[in-house]
C-alpha positions as CSV (number, residue, x, y, z in Angstrom):
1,X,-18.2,-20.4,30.8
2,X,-21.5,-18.0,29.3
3,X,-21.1,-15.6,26.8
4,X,-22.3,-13.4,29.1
5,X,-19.9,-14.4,31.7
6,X,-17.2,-14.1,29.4
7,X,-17.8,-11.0,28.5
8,X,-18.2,-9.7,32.3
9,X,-15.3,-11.1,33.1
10,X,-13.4,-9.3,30.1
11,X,-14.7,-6.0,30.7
12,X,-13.5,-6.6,34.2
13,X,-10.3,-7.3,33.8
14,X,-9.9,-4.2,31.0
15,X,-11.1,-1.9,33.9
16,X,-8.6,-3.4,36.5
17,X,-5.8,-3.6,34.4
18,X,-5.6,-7.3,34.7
19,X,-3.4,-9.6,33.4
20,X,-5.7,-12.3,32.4
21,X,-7.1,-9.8,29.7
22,X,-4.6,-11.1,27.4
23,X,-6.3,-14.6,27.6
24,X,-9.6,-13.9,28.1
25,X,-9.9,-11.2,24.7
26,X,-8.6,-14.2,22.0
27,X,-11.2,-16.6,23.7
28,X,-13.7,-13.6,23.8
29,X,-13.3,-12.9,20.1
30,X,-13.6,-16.5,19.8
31,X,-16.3,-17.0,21.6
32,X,-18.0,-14.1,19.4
33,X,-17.8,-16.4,16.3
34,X,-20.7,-18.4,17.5
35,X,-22.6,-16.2,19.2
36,X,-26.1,-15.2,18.6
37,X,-27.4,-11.5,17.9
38,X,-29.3,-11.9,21.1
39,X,-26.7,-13.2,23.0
40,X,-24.8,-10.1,22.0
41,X,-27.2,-7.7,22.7
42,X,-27.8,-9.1,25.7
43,X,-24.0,-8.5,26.7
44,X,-24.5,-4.8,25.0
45,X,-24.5,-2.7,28.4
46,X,-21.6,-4.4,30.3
47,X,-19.2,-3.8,26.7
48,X,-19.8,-0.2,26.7
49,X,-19.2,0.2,30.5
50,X,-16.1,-1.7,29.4
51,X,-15.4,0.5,26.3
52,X,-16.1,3.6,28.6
53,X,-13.9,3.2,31.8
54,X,-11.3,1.2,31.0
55,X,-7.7,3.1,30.3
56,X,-7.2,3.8,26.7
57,X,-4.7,0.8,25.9
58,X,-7.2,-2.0,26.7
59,X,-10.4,-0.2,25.9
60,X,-9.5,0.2,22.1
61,X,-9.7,-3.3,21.9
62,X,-13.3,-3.8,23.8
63,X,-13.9,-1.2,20.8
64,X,-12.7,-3.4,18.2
65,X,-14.8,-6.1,19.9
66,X,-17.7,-3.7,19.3
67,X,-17.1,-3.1,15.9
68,X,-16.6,-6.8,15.3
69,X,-20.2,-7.4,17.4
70,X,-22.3,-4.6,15.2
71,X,-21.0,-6.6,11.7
72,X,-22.4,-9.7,12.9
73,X,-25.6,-7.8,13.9
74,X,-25.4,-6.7,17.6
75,X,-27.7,-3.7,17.7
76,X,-25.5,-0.8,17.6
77,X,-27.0,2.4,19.3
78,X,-26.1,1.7,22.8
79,X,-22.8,0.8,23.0
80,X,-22.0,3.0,19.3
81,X,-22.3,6.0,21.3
82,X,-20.4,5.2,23.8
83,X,-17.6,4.3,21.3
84,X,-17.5,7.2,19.6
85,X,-17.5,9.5,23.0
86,X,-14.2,7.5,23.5
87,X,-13.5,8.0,20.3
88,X,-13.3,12.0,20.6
89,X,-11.5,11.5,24.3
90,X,-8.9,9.5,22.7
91,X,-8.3,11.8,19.9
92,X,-7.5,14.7,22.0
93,X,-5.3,12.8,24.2
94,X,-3.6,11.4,21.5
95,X,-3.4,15.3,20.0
96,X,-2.1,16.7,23.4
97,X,1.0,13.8,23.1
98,X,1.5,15.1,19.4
99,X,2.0,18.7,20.7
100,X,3.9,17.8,23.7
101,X,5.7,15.1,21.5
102,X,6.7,18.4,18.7
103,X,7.2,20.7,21.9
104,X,9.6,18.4,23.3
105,X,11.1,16.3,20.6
106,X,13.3,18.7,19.0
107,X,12.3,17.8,15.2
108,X,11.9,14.1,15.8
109,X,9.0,12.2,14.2
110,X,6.6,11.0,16.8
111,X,6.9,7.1,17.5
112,X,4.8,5.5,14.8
113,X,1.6,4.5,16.5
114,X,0.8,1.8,14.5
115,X,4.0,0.0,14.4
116,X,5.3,0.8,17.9
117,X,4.6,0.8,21.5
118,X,4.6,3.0,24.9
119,X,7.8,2.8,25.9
120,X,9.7,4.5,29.0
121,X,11.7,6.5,26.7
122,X,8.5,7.9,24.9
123,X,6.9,8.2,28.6
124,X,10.4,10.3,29.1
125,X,9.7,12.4,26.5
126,X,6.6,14.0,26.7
127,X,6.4,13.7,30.8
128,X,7.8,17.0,31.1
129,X,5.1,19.1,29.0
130,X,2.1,17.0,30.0
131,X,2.5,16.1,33.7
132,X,0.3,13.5,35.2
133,X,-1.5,13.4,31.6
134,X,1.2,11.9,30.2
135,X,0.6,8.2,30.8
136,X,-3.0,8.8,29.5
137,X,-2.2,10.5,26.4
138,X,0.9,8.5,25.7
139,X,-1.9,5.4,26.1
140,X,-4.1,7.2,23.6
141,X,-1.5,8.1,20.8
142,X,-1.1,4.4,20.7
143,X,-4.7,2.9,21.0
144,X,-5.8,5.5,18.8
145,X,-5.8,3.5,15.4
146,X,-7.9,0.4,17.5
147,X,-10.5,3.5,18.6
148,X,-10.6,4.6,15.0
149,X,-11.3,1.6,13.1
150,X,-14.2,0.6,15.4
151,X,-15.8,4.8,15.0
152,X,-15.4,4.0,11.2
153,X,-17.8,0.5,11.9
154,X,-20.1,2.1,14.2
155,X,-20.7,5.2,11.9
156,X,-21.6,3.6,8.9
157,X,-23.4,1.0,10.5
158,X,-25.6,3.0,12.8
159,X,-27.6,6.0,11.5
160,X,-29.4,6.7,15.1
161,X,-25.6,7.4,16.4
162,X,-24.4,9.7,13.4
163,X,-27.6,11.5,14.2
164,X,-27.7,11.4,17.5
165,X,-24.2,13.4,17.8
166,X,-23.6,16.1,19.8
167,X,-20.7,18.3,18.9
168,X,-20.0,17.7,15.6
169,X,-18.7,20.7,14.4
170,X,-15.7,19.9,17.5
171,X,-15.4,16.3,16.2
172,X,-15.1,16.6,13.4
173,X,-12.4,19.1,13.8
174,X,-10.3,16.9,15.9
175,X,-10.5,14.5,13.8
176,X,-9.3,16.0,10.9
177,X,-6.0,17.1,13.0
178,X,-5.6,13.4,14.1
179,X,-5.4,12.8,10.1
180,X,-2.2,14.3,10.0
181,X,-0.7,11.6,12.0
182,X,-3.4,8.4,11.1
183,X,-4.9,8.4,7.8
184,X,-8.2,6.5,9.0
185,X,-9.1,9.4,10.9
186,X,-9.7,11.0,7.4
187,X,-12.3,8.5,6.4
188,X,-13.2,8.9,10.3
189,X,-13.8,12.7,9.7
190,X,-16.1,12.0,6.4
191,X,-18.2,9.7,8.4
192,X,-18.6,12.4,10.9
193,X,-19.8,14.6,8.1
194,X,-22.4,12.2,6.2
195,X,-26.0,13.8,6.3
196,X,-29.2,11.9,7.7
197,X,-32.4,12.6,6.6
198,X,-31.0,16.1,4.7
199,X,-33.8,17.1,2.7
200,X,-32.0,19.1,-1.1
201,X,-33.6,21.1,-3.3
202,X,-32.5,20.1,-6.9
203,X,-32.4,22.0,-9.7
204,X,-32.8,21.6,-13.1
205,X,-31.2,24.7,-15.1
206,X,-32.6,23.9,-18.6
207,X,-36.2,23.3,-17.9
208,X,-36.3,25.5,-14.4
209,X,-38.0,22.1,-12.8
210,X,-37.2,21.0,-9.7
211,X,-37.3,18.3,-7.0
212,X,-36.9,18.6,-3.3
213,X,-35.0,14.8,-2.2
214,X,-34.7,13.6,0.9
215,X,-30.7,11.9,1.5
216,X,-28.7,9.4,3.8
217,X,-25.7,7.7,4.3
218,X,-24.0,8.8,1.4
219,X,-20.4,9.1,1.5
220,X,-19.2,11.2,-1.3
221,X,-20.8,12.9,-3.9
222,X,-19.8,10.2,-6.3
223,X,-22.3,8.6,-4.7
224,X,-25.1,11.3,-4.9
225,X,-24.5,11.5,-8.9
226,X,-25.4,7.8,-9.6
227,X,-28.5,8.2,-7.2
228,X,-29.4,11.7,-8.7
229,X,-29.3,9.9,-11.7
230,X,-31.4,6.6,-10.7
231,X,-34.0,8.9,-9.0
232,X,-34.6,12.0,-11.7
233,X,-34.0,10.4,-15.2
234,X,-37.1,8.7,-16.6
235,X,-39.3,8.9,-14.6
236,X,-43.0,10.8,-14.6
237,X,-42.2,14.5,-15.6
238,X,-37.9,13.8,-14.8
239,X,-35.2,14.1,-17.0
240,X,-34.1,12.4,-20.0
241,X,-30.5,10.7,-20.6
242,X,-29.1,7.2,-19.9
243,X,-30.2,6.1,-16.4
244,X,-27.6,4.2,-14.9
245,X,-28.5,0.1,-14.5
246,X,-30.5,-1.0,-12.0
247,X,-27.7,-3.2,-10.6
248,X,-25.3,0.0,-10.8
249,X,-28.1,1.8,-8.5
250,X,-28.1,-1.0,-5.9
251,X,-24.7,-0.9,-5.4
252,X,-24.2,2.7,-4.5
253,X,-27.5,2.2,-2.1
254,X,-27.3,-0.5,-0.5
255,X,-25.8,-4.0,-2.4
256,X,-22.6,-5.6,-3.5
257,X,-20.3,-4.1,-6.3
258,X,-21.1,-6.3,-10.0
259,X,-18.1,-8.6,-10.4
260,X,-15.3,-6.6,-12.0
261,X,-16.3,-3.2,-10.7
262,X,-17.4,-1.5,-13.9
263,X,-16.4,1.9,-14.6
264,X,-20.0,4.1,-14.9
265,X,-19.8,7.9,-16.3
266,X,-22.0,10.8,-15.0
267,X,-24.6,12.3,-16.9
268,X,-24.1,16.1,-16.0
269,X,-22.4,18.5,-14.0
270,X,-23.7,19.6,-10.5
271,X,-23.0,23.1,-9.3
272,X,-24.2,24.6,-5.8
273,X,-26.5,27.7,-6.0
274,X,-23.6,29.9,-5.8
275,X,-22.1,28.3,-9.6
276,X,-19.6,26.4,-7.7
277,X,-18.8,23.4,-8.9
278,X,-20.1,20.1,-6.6
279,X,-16.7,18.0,-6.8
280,X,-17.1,14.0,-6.7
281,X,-14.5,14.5,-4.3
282,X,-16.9,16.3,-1.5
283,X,-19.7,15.1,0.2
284,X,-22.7,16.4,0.7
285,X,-22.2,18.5,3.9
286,X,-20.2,21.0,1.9
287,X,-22.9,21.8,-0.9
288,X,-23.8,25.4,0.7
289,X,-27.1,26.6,2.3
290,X,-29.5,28.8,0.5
291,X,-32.2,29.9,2.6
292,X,-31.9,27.0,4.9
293,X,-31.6,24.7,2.1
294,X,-28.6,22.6,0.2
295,X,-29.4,23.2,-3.3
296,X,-28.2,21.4,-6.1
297,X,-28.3,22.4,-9.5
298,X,-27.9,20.3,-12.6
299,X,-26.1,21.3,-15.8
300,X,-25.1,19.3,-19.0
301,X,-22.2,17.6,-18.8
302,X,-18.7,19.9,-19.6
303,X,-16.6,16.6,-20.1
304,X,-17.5,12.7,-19.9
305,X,-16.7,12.0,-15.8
306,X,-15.9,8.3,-15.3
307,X,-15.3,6.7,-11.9
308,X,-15.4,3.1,-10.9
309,X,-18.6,1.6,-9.1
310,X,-19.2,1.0,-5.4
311,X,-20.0,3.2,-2.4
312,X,-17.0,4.6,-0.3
313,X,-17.8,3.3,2.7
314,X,-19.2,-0.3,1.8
315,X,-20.6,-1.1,5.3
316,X,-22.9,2.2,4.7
317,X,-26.1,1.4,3.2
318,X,-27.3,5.0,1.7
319,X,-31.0,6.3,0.6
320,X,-32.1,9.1,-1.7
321,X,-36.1,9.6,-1.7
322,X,-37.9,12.0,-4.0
323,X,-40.2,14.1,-1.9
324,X,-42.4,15.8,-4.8
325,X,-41.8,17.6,-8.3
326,X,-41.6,21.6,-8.5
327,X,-42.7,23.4,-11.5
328,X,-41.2,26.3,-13.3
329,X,-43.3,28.6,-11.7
330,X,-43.5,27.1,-8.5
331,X,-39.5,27.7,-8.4
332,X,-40.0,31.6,-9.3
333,X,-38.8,32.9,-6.0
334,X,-35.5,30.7,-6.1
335,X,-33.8,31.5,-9.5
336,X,-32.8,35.2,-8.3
337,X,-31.0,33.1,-5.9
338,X,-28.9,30.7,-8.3
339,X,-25.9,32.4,-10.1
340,X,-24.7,30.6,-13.5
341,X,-22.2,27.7,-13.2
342,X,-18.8,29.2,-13.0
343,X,-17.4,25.7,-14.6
């Protein structure tokens, strides 16, 4: 039997509600081992018809398929979007069935959906309150860790996706109420939130220079410290201080973490134009706008930060490009706008 074949006959059987799904998706996943990108991308459009229209149960795992297809180099766009559209139909199913499951419960925990299965008793439950949703939603509580782990792949593997969405503000919020009962929807969430092609106006307090940077992919600000850092310090006209190691840059853009993962320090503190402290904690979407821009300002370090090395979302490569240099007196008409760090 083709790949392709293989594949069409998968889909079809997901769509159906087959039996022989449960046979054909170990010899599919199989099959995958040897297959070639092309061969993949050739199977691309059927895969998302299957991720798409099949019921919630089975199509989680044509989205594990997909997740498993991108890592070994499958082009991601067209069937990445349609993964994470069935990503954010899954999650508010699977939200409905929590609220029906609290409404209805009285004070019971909801079935744990990673260790446990639709049952006629859980069906029982939550029929009352949700009707002929209830099969649906039930299906999605359950498939919603499968749905989750291939969003987390496709996001940090496919920037045209994460830029492409729609809705985010609505996503995102879903997702961080699906947190409550799955903890990959938190990383899920952070994903949603990572900025593409931001461009950030950074600050230098001390000398009143400036640099507007263009950012991408990165997952925390962790990581936009140690690139700050690798971009600004020593070069023409940037700052002075220890500039992190080449191989300690490369692995919060783009590379492997150095054997041991060594523990790096930052070299200041960042604050947002209103003297807020940035946290390492954060990411980049919460560092306020000013004017339309995310400003970042830089201040000397108020105690020695350490952290370990590595990006947060390994599978993300991340970029940070210096656009130009500002002056002090090209910068005139921004410090009225930047209070003093509050830290």
């Amino acid at each position: 039997m083709s790949f392709q074949h293989l594949v069409d006959r998968t889909v079809q059987a997901a769509m159906v509600e087959d039996q022989s799904f449960s046979n054909l998706l170990p010899q599919l996943m199989q099959a995958t081992e040897n297959a070639s990108p092309a061969e993949m991308n050739a199977a691309l459009p059927r895969l998302a018809e299957g991720v798409t229209e099949s019921p919630p149960n089975l199509g989680g795992w044509l989205a594990i398929v997909t997740g498993t297809w991108i890592e070994y180099g499958a082009g991601p766009a067209p069937v990445g979007a349609a993964v994470i559209e069935r990503v954010t139909e899954v999650t508010a199913a699977a939200l409905a069935f929590a609220k029906a499951w609290e409404d209805a419960a009285a004070g019971k925990p909801p079935p744990d959906m990673q260790e446990e299965q639709p049952s006629q008793e859980v069906f029982d439950t939550v029929a009352p309150v949700l009707g002929d949703g209830a099969v649906t939603a039930m299906m999605s509580w359950f498939a919603l860790p499968h749905f989750a782990m291939a969003g987390c792949t496709v996001l940090q593997m496919a920037p045209s996706v994460r830029a492409g969405l729609a809705d985010r503000d609505f996503r995102v919020f879903a997702a961080g109420k699906a947190a409550q009962h799955l903890g990959r929807m938190d990383h899920y969430q952070a994903l949603l939130r990572v900025l593409d092609g931001e461009r950030v106006l950074v600050l230098d307090r001390a000398s009143r220079q400036g640099w507007t940077v263009t950012i991408g992919g990165i997952g925390d600000n962790f990581q936009l410290h140690v690139l700050l850092a690798g971009a600004l310090i020593g070069r023409p006209g940037g700052l002075t201080g220890d500039r992190p190691a080449p191989e300690i840059i490369a692995c919060f853009l783009n590379a492997d973490v150095p054997p041991g993962r060594p523990i790096i320090s930052s070299p200041w503190d960042l604050a947002d134009a209103h003297g807020e402290p940035i946290w390492n904690e954060g990411v980049p979407a919460d560092i306020p706008l000013v004017n339309g821009s995310r400003v970042v300002v830089i201040d000397p370090p108020s105690y020695e930060r350490t952290f370990p090395a590595g990006r947060r979302f390994p599978l993300m490569p991340a970029a940070l490009r210096v656009n130009g240099m500002h002056q002090p007196e090209d910068l005139a008409a921004w410090w009225p706008h930047i209070k003093p760090a509050t830290r």
